[in-house]
C-alpha positions as CSV (number, residue, x, y, z in Angstrom):
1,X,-5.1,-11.5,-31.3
2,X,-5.7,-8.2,-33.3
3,X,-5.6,-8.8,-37.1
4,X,-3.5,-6.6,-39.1
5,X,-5.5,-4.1,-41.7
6,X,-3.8,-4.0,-44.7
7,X,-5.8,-1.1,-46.8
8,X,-3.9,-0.6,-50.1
9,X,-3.6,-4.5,-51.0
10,X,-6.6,-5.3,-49.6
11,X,-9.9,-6.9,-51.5
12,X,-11.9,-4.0,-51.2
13,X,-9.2,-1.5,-52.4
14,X,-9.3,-4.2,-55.4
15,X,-13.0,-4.3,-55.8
16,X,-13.4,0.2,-55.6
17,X,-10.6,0.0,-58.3
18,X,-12.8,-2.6,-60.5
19,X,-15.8,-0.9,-59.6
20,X,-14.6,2.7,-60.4
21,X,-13.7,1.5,-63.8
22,X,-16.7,-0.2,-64.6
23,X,-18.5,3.1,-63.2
24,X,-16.5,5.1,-65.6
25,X,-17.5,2.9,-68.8
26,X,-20.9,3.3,-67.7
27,X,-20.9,6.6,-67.6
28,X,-18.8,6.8,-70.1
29,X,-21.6,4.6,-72.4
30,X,-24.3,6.8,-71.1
31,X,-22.9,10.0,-72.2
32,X,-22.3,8.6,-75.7
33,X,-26.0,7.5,-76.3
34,X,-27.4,10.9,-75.0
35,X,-24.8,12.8,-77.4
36,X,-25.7,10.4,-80.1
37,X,-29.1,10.2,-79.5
38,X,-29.1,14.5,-79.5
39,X,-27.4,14.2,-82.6
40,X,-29.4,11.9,-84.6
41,X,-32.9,11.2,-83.2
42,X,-33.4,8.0,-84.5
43,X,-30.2,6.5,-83.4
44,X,-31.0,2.9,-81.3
45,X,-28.7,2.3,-78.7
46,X,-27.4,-1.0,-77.7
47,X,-29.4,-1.1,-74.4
48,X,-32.5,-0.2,-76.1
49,X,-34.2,-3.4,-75.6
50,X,-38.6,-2.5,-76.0
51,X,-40.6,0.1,-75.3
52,X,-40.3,0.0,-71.7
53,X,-36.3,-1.2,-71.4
54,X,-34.8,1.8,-72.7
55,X,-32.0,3.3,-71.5
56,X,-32.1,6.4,-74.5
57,X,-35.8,7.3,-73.4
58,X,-34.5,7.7,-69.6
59,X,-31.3,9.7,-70.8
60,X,-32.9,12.4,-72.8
61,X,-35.9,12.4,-70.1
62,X,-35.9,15.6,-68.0
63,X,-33.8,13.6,-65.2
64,X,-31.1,12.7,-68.0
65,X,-29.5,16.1,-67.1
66,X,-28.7,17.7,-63.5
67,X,-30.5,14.7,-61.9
68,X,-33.8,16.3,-63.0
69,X,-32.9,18.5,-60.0
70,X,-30.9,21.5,-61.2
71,X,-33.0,22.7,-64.2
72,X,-35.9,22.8,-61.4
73,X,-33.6,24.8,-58.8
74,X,-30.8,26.7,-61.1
75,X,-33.1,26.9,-64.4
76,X,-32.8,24.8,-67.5
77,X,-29.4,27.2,-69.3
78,X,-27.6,26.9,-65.5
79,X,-24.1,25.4,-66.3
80,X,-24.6,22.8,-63.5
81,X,-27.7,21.3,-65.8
82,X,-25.0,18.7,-67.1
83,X,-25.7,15.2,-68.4
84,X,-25.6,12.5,-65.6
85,X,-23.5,10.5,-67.3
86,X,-20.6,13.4,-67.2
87,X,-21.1,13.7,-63.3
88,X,-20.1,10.3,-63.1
89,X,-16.5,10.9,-65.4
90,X,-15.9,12.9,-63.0
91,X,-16.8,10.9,-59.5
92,X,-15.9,7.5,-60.6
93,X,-12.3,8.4,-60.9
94,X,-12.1,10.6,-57.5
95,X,-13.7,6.8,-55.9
96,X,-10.7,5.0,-57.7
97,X,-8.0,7.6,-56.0
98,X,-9.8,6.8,-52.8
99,X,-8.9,3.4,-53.2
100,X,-5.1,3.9,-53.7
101,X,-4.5,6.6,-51.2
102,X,-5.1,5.4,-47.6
103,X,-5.6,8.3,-45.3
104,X,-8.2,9.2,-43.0
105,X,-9.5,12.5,-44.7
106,X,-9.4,10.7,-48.5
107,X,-11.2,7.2,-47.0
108,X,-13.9,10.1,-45.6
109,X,-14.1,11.6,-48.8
110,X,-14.6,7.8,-50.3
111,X,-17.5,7.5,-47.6
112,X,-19.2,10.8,-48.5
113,X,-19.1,9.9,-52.0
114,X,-20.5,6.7,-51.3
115,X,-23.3,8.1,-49.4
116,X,-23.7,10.4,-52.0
117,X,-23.7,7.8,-55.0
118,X,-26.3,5.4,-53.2
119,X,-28.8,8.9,-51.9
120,X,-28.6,9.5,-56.0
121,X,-29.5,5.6,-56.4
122,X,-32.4,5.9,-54.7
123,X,-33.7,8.9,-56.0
124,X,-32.7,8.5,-59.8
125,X,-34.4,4.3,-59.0
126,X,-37.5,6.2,-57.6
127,X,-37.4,8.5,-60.6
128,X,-37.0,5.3,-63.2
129,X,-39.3,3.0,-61.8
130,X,-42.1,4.9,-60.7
131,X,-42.2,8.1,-62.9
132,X,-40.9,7.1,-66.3
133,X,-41.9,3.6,-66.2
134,X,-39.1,2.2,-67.6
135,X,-36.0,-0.1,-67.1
136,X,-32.7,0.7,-67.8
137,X,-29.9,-2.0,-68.3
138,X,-27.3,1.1,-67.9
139,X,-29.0,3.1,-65.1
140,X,-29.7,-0.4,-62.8
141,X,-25.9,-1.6,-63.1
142,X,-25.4,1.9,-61.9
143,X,-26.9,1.7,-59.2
144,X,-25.4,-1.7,-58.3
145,X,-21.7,-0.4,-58.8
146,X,-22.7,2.7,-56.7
147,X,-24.1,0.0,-53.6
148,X,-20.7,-2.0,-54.4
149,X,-18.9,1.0,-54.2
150,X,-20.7,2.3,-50.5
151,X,-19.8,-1.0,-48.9
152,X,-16.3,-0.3,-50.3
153,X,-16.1,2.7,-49.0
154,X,-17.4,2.1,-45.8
155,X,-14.9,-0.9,-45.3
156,X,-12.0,1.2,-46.1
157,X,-13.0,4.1,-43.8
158,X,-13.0,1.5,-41.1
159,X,-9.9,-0.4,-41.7
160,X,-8.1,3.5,-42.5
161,X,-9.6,4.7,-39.4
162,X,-8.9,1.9,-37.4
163,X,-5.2,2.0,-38.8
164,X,-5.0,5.6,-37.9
165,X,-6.0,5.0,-34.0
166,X,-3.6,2.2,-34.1
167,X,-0.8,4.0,-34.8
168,X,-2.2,7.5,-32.6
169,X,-2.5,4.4,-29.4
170,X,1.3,3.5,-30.7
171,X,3.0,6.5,-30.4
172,X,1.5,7.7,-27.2
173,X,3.8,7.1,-23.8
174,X,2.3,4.8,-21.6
175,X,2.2,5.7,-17.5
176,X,5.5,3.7,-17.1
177,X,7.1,6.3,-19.9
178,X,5.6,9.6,-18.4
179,X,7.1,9.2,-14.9
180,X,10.8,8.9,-16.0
């Protein structure tokens, strides 16, 4: 017996909505301790735990901005050398549409982002961990909203694509309906 996919009402629509939001606030959070932090140099932020748990010394750090990629590609003044946490205002919201618009090309969009967010994971981890020598409250839940967010993803793209050849298999004449 095949199982019906419901996309729309379904947990993991639930859980990219959630995790979207939380995403946002994050990102949200981040921004505001950069800005503040640019501002007023010594302003402590809330995550700012010791020495080496600091989520201001890894967002005014050279990969605070562009990912520490664009100043390196574009230069330092390229518009594109943006803080990281204003990349995610603007991705978390596009994965929270995914999760209320079930179509093929917008649950591939979902996936690409998800791909995305966990490839920036890794190398924005690799960047914390190994070359700043730090540990970020804000940056690690990041990272574990962005996995979240992939397996999301993923599971919609499979129940929307699954859906969609459901529906191309159920409109197609069979060899009974060709002949007459």
């Amino acid at each position: 017996m095949v199982k019906k996919v419901e996309i729309m009402g379904s947990s993991y629509a639930r859980a990219t909505g959630a995790l979207s939001l939380v995403g946002f606030a994050l990102s949200a959070y981040a921004l505001y301790v950069e800005i503040s932090k640019a501002n007023d140099p010594s302003y402590t932020a809330m995550c700012d735990i010791a020495a080496r748990i600091s989520c201001s010394l890894v967002f005014t750090s050279e990969y605070g901005t562009g990912f520490g990629l664009v100043s390196k590609i574009l230069g330092p003044d390229s518009f594109l050398n943006q803080p990281n946490g204003l990349f995610g205002l603007i991705m978390y919201p596009l994965f929270f549409v995914t999760s209320i618009i079930p179509h093929p090309l917008v649950a591939l969009g979902g996936l690409v982002l998800g791909i995305s967010g966990i490839v920036m994971s890794i190398y924005l981890g690799y960047a914390l961990f190994i070359v700043l020598q730090d540990a970020c409250v804000v940056c690690i839940s990041t990272y574990l909203v962005n996995i979240g967010l992939f397996i999301c993803s993923l599971r919609t793209y499979r129940a929307v694509m699954s859906r969609s050849k459901a529906k191309t298999t159920k409109s197609q004449p069979t060899k009974k309906q060709k002949r007459t």
